[in-house]
Biopython code that builds the backbone (N, CA, C, O; Angstrom):
import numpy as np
from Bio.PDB.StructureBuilder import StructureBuilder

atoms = [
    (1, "UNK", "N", (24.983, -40.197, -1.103)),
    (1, "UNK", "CA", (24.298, -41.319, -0.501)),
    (1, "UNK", "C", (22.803, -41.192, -0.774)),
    (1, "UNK", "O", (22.211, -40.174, -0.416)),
    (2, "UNK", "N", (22.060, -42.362, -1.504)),
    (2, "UNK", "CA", (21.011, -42.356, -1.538)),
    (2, "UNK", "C", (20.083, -42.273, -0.114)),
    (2, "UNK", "O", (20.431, -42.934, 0.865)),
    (3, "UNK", "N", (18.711, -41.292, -0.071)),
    (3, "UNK", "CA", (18.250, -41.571, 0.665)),
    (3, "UNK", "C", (17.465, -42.516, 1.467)),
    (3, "UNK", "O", (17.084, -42.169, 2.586)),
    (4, "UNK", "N", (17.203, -43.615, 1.026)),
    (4, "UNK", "CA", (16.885, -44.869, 1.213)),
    (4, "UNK", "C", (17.740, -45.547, 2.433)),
    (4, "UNK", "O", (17.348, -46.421, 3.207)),
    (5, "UNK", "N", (19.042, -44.888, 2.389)),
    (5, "UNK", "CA", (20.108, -45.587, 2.989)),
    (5, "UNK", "C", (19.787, -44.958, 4.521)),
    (5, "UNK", "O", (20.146, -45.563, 5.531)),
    (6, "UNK", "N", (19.368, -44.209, 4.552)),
    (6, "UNK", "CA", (19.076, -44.025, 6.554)),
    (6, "UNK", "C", (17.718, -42.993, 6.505)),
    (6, "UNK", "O", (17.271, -42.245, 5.636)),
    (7, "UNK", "N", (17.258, -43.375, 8.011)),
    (7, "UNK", "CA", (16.090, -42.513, 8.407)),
    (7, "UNK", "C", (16.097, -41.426, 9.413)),
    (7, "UNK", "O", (16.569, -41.229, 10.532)),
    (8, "UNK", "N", (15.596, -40.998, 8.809)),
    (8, "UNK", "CA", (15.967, -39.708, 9.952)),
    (8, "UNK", "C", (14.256, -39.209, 10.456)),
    (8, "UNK", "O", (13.267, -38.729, 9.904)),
    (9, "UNK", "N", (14.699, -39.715, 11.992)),
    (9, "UNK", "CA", (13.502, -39.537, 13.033)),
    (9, "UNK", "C", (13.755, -37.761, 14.081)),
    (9, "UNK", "O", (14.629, -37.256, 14.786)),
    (10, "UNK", "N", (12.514, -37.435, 13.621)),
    (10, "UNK", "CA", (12.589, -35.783, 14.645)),
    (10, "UNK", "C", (11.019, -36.103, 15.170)),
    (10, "UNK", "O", (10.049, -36.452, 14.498)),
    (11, "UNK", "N", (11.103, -35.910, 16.291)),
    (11, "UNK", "CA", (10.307, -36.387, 17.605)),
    (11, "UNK", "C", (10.468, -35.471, 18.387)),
    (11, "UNK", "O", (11.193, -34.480, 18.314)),
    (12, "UNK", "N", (9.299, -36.043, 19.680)),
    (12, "UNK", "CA", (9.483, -35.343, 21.103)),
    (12, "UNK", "C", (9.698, -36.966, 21.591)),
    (12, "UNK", "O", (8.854, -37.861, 21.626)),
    (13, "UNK", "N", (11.209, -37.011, 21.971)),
    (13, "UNK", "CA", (12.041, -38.730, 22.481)),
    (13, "UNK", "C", (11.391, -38.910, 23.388)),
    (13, "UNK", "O", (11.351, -40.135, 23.506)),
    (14, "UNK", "N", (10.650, -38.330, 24.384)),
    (14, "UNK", "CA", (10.446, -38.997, 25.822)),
    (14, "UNK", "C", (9.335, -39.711, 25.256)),
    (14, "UNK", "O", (9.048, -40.803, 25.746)),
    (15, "UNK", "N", (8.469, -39.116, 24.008)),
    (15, "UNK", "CA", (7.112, -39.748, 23.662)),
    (15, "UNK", "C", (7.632, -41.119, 22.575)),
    (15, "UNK", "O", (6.891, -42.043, 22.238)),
    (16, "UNK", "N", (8.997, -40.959, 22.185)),
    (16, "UNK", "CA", (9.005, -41.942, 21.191)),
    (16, "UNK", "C", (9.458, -43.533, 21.627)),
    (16, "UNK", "O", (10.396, -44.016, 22.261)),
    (17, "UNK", "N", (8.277, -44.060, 20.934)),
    (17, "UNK", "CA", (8.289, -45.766, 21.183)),
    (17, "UNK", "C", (9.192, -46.400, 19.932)),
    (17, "UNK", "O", (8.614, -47.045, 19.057)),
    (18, "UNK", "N", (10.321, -46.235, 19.893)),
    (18, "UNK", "CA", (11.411, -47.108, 19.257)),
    (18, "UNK", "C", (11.074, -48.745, 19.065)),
    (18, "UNK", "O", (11.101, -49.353, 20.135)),
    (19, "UNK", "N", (10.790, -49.487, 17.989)),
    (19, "UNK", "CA", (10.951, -50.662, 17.922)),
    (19, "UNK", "C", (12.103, -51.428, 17.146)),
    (19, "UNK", "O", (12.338, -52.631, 17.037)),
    (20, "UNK", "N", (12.683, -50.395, 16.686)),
    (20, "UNK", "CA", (14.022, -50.935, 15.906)),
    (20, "UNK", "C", (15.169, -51.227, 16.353)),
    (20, "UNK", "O", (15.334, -51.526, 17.536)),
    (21, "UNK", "N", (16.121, -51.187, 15.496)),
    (21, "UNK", "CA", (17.828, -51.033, 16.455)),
    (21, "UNK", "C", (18.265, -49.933, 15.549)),
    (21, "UNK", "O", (17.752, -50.041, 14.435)),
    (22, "UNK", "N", (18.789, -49.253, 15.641)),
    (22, "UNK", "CA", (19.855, -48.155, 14.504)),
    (22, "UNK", "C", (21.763, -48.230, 14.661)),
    (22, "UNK", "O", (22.480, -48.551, 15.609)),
    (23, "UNK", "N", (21.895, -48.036, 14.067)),
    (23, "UNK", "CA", (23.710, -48.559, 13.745)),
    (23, "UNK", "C", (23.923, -47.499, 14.820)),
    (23, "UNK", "O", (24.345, -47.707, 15.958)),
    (24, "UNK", "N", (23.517, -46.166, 14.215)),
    (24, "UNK", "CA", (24.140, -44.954, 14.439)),
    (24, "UNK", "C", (23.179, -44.116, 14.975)),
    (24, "UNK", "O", (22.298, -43.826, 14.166)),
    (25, "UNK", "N", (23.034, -43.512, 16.355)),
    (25, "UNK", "CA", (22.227, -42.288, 16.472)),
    (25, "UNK", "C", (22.698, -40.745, 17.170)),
    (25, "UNK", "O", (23.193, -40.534, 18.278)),
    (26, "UNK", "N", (22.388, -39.900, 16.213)),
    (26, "UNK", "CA", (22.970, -38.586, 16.769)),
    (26, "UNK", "C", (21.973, -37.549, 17.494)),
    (26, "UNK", "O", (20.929, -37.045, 17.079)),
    (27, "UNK", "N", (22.744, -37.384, 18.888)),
    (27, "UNK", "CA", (21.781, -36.211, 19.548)),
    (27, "UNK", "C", (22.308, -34.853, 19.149)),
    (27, "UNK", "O", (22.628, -34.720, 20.331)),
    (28, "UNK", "N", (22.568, -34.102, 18.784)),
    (28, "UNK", "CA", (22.611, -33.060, 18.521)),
    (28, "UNK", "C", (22.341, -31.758, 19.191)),
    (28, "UNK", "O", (21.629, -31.202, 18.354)),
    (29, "UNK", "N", (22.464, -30.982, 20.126)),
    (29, "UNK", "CA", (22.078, -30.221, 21.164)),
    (29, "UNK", "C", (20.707, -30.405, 21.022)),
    (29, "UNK", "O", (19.975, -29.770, 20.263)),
    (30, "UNK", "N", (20.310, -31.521, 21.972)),
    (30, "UNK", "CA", (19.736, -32.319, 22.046)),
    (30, "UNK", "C", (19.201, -31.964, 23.500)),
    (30, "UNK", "O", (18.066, -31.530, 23.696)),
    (31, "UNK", "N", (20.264, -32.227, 24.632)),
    (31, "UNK", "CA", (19.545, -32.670, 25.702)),
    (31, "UNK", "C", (19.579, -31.322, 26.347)),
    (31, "UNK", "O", (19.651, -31.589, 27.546)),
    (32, "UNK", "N", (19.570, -30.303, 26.246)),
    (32, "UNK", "CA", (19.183, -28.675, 26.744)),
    (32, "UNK", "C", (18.148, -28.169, 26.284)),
    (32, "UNK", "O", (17.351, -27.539, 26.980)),
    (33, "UNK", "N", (17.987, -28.421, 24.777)),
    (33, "UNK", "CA", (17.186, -27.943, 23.959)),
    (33, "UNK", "C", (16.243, -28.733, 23.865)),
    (33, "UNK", "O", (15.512, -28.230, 23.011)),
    (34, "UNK", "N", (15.595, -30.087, 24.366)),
    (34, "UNK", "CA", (14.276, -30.641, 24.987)),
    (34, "UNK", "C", (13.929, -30.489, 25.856)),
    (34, "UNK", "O", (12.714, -30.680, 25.885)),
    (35, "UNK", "N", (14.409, -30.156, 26.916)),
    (35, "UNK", "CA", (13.785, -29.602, 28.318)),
    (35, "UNK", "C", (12.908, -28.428, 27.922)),
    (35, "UNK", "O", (12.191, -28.042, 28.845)),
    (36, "UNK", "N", (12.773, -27.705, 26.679)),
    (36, "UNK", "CA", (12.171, -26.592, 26.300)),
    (36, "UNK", "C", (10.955, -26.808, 26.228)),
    (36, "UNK", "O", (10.136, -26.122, 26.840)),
    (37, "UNK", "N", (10.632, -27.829, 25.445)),
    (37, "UNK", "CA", (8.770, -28.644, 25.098)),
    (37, "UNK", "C", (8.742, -29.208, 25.465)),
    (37, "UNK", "O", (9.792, -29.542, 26.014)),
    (38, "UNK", "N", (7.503, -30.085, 25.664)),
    (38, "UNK", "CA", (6.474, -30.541, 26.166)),
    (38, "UNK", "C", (6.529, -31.064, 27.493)),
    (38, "UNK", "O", (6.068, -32.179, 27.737)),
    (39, "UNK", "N", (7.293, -30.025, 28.767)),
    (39, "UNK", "CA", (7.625, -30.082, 29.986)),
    (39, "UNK", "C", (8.512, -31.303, 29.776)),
    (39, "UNK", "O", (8.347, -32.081, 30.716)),
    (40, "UNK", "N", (9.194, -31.651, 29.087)),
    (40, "UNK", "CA", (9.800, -32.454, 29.400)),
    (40, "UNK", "C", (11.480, -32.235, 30.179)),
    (40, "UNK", "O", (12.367, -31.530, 29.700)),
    (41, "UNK", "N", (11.587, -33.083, 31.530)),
    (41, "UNK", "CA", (13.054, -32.516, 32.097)),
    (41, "UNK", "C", (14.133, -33.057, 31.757)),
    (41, "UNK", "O", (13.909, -34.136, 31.208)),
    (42, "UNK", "N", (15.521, -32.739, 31.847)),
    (42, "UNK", "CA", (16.668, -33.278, 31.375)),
    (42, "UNK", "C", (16.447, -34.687, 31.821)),
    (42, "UNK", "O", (15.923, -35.211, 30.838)),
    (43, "UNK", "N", (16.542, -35.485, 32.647)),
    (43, "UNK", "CA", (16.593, -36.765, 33.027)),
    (43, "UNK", "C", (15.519, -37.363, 32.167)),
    (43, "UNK", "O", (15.910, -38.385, 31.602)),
    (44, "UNK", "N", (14.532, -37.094, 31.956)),
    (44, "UNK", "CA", (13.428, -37.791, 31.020)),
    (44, "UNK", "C", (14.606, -38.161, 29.684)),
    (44, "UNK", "O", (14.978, -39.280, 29.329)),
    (45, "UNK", "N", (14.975, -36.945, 29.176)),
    (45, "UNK", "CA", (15.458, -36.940, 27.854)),
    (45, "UNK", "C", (16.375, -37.563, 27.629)),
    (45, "UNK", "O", (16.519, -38.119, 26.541)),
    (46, "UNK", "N", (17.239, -37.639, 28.594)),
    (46, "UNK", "CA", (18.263, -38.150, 29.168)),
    (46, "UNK", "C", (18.052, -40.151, 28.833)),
    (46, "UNK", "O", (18.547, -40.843, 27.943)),
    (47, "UNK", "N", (17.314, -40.448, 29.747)),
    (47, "UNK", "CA", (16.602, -41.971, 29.899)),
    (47, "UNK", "C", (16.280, -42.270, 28.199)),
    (47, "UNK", "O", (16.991, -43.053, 27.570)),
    (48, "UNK", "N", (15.050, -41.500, 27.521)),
    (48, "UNK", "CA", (14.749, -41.213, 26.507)),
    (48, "UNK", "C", (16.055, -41.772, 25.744)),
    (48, "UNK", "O", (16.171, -42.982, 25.552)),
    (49, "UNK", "N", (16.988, -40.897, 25.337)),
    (49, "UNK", "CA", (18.074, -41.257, 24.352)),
    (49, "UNK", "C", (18.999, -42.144, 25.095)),
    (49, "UNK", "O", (20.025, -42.397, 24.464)),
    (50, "UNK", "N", (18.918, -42.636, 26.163)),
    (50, "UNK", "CA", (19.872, -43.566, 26.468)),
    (50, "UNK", "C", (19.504, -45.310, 26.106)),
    (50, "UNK", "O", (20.222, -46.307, 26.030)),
    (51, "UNK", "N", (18.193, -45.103, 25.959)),
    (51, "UNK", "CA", (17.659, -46.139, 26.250)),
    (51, "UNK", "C", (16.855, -46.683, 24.408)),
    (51, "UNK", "O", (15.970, -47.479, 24.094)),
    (52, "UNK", "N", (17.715, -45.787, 23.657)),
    (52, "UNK", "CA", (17.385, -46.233, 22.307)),
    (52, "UNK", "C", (17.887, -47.529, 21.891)),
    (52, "UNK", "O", (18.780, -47.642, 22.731)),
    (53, "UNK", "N", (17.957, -48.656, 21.152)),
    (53, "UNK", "CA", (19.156, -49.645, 20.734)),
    (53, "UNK", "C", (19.825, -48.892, 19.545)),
    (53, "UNK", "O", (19.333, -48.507, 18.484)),
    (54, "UNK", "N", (20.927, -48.807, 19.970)),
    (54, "UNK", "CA", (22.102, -48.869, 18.963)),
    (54, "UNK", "C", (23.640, -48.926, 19.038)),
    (54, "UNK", "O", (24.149, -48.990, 20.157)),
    (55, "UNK", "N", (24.243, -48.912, 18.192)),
    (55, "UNK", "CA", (25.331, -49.451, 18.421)),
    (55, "UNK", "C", (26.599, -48.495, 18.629)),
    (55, "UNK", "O", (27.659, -48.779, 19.186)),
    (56, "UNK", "N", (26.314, -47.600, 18.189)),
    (56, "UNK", "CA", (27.169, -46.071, 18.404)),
    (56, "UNK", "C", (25.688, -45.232, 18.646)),
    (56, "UNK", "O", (24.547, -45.406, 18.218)),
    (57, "UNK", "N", (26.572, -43.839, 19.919)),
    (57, "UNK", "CA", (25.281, -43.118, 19.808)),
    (57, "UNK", "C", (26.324, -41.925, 20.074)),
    (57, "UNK", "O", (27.330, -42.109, 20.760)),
    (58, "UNK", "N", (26.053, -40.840, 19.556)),
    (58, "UNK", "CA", (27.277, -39.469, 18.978)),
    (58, "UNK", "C", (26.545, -38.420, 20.170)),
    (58, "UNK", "O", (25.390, -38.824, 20.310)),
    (59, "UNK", "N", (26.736, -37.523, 20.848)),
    (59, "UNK", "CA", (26.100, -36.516, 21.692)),
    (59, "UNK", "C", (26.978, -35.700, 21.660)),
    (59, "UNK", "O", (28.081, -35.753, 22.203)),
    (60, "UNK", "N", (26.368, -34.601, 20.784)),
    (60, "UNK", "CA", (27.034, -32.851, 20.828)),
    (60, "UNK", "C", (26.279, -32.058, 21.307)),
    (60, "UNK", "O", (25.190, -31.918, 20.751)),
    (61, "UNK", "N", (26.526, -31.436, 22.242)),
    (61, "UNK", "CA", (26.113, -30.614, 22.975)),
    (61, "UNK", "C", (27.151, -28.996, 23.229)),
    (61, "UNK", "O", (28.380, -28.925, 23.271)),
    (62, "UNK", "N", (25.979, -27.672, 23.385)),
    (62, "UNK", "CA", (26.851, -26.607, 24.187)),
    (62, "UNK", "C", (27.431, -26.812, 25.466)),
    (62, "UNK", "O", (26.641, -26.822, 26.409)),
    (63, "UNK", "N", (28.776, -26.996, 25.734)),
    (63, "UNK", "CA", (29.420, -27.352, 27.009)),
    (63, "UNK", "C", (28.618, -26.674, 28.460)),
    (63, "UNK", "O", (28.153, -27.319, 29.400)),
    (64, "UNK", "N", (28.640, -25.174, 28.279)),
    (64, "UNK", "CA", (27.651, -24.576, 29.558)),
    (64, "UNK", "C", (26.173, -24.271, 28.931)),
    (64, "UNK", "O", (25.607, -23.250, 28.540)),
    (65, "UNK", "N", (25.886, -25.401, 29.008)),
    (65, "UNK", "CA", (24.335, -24.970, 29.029)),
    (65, "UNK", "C", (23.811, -25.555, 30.233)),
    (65, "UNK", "O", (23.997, -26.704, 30.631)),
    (66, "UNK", "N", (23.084, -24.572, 30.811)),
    (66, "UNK", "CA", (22.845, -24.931, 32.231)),
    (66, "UNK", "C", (21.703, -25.751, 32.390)),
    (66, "UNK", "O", (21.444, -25.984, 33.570)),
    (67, "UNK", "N", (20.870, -26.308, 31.476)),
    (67, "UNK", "CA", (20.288, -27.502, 31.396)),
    (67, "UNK", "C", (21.084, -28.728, 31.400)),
    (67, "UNK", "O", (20.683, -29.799, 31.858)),
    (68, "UNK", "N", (21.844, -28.594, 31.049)),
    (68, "UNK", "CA", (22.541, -30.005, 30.820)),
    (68, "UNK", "C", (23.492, -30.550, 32.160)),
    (68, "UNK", "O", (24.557, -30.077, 32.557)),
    (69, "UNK", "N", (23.016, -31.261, 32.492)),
    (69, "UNK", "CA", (23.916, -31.724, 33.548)),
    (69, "UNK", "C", (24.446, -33.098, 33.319)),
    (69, "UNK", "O", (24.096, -34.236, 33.008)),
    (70, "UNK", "N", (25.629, -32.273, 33.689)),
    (70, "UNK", "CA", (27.127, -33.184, 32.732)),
    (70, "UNK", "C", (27.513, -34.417, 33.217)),
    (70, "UNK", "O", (27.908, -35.377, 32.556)),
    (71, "UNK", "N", (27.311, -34.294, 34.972)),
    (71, "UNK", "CA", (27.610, -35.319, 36.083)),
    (71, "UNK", "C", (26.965, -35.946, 36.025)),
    (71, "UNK", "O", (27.511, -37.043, 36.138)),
    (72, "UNK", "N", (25.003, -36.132, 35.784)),
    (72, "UNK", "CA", (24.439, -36.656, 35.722)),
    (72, "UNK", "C", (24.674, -37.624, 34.587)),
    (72, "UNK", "O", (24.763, -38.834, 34.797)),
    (73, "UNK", "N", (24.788, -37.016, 33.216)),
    (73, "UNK", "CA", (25.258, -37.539, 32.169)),
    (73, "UNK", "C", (26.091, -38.734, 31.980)),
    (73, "UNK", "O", (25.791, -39.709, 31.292)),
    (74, "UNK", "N", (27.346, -38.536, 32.772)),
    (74, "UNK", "CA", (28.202, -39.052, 32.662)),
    (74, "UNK", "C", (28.022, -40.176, 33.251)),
    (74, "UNK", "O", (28.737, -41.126, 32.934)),
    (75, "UNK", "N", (26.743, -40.355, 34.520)),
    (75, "UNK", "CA", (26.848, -41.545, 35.230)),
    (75, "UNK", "C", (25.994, -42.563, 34.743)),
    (75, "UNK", "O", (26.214, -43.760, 34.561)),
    (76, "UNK", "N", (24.861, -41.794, 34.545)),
    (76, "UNK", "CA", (24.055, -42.584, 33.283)),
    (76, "UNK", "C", (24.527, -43.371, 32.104)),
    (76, "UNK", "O", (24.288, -44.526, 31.752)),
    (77, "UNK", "N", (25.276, -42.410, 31.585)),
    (77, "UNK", "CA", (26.339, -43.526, 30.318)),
    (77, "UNK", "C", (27.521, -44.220, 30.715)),
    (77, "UNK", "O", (27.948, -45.106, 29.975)),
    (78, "UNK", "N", (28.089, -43.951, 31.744)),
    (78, "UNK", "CA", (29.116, -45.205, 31.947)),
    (78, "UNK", "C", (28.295, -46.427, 32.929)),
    (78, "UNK", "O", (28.950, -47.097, 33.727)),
    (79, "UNK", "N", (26.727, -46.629, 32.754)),
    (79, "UNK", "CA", (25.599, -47.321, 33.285)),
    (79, "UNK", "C", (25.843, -48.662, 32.125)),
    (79, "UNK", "O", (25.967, -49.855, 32.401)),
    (80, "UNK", "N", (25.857, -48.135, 31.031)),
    (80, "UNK", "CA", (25.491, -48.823, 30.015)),
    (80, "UNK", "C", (26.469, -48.695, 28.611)),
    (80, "UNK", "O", (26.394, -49.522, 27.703)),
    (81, "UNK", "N", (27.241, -47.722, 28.592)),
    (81, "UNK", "CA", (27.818, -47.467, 27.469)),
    (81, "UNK", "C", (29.681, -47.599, 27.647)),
    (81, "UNK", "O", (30.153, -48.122, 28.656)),
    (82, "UNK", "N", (30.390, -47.167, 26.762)),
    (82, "UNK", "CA", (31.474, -46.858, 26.724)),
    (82, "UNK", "C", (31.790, -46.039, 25.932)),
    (82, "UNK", "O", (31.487, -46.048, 24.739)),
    (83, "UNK", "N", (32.751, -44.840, 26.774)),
    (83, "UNK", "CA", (33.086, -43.536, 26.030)),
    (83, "UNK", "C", (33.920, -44.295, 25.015)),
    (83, "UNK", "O", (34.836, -45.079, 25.266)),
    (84, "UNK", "N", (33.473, -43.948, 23.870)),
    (84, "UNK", "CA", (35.138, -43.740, 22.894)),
    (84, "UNK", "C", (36.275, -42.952, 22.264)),
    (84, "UNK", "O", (37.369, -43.244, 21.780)),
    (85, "UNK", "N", (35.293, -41.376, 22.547)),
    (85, "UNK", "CA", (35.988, -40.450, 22.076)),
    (85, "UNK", "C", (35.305, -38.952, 22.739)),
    (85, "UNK", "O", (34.087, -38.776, 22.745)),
    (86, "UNK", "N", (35.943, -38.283, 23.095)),
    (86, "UNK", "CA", (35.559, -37.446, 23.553)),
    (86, "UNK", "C", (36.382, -36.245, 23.383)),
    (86, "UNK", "O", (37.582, -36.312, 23.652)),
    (87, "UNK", "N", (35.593, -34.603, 22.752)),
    (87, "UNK", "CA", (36.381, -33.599, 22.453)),
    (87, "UNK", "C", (35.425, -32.578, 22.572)),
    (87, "UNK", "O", (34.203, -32.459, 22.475)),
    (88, "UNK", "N", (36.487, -31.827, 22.837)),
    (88, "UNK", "CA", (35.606, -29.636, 22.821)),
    (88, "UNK", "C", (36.186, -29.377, 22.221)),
    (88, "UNK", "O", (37.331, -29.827, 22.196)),
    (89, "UNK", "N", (35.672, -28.360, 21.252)),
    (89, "UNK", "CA", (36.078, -27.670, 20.743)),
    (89, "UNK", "C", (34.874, -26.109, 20.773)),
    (89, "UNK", "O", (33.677, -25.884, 20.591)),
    (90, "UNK", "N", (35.970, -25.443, 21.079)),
    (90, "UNK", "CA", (34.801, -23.854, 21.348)),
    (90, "UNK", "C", (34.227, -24.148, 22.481)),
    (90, "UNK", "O", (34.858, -24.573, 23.449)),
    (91, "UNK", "N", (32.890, -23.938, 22.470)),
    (91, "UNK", "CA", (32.227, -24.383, 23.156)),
    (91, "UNK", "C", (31.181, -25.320, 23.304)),
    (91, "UNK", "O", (30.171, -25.284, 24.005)),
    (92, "UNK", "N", (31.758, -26.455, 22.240)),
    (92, "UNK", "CA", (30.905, -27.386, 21.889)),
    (92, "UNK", "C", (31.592, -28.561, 22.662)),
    (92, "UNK", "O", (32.797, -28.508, 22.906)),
    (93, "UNK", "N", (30.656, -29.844, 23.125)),
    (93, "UNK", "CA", (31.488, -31.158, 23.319)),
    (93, "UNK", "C", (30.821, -32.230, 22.734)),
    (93, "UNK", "O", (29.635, -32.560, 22.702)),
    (94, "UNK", "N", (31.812, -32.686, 22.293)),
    (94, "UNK", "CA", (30.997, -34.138, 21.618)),
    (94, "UNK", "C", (31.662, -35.854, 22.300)),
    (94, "UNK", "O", (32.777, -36.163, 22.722)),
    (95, "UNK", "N", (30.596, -36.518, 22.168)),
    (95, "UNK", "CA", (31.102, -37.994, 23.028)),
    (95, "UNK", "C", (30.504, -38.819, 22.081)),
    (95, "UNK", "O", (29.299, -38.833, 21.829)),
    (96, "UNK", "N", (31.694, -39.774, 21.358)),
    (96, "UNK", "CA", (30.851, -40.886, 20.926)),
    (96, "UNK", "C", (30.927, -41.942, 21.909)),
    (96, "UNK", "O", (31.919, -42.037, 22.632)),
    (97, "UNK", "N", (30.197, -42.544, 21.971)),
    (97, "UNK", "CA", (29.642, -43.744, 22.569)),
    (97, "UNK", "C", (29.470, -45.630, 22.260)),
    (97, "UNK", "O", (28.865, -45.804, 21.202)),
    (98, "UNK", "N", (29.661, -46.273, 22.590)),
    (98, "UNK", "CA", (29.248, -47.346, 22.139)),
    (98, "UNK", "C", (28.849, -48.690, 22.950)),
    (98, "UNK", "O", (29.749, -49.149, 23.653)),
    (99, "UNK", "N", (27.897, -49.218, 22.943)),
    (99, "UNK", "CA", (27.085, -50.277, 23.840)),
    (99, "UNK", "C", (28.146, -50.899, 24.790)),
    (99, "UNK", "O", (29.271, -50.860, 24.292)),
    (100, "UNK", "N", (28.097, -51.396, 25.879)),
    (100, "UNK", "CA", (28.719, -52.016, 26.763)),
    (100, "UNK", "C", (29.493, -53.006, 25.805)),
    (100, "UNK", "O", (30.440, -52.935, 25.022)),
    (101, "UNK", "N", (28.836, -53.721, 26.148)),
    (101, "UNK", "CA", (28.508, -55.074, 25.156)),
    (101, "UNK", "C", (28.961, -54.865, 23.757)),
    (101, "UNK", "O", (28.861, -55.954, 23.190)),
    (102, "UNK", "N", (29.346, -54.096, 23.065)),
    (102, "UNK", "CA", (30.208, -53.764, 21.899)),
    (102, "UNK", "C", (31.684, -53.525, 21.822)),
    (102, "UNK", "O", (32.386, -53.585, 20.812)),
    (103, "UNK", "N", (32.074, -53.221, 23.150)),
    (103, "UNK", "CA", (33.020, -52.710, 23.332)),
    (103, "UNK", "C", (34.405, -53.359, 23.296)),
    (103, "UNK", "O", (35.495, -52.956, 23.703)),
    (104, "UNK", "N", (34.018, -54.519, 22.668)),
    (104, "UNK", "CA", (35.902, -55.664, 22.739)),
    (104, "UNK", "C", (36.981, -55.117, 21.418)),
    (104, "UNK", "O", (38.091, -55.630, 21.276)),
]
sb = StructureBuilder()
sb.init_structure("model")
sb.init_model(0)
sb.init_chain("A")
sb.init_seg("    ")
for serial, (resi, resn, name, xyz) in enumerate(atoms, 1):
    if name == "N":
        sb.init_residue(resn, " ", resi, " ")
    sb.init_atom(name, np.array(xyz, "f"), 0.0, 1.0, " ", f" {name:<3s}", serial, name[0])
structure = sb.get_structure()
């Protein structure tokens, strides 16, 4: 795949002002591993990537990482999203996601 064909944004999210939409966005142990810089807390990061536009949004995360709070997580995205898939494996979990409003 040519690179032309997608962008790839690395940020501090709570600071990033999004004006686009993206098809596809992946957090990637993501929301444990920002609470690390720039004081930023899980719920910031949280809001932060929830509140991107797009149309699928992928979140893999370490299952016990004690930053991550899962409950919180979960209530936040069934706010606005719909699970579509969800799996562990090891000790990883991943959730894809997709807009309310996408979901027929």
């Amino acid at each position: 795949m040519p690179f032309s064909n997608y962008e790839l944004v690395e940020c501090d999210i709570v600071r990033y002002s999004c004006k686009i939409s993206y098809d596809i966005v992946l957090a990637h142990l993501l929301l444990g591993e920002a609470t690390k810089f720039g004081n930023n807390t899980f719920e910031s990061v949280l809001k932060a990537l929830l509140e991107i536009e797009t149309r699928i949004l992928v979140i893999i995360d370490i299952y016990n990482d004690p930053d991550v709070h899962y409950g919180l997580l979960l209530k936040r995205v069934l706010e606005k999203w719909t699970i579509r898939k969800a799996i562990s494996i090891d000790r990883y979990i991943a959730i894809t996601l997709t807009s309310a409003s996408d979901s027929d």
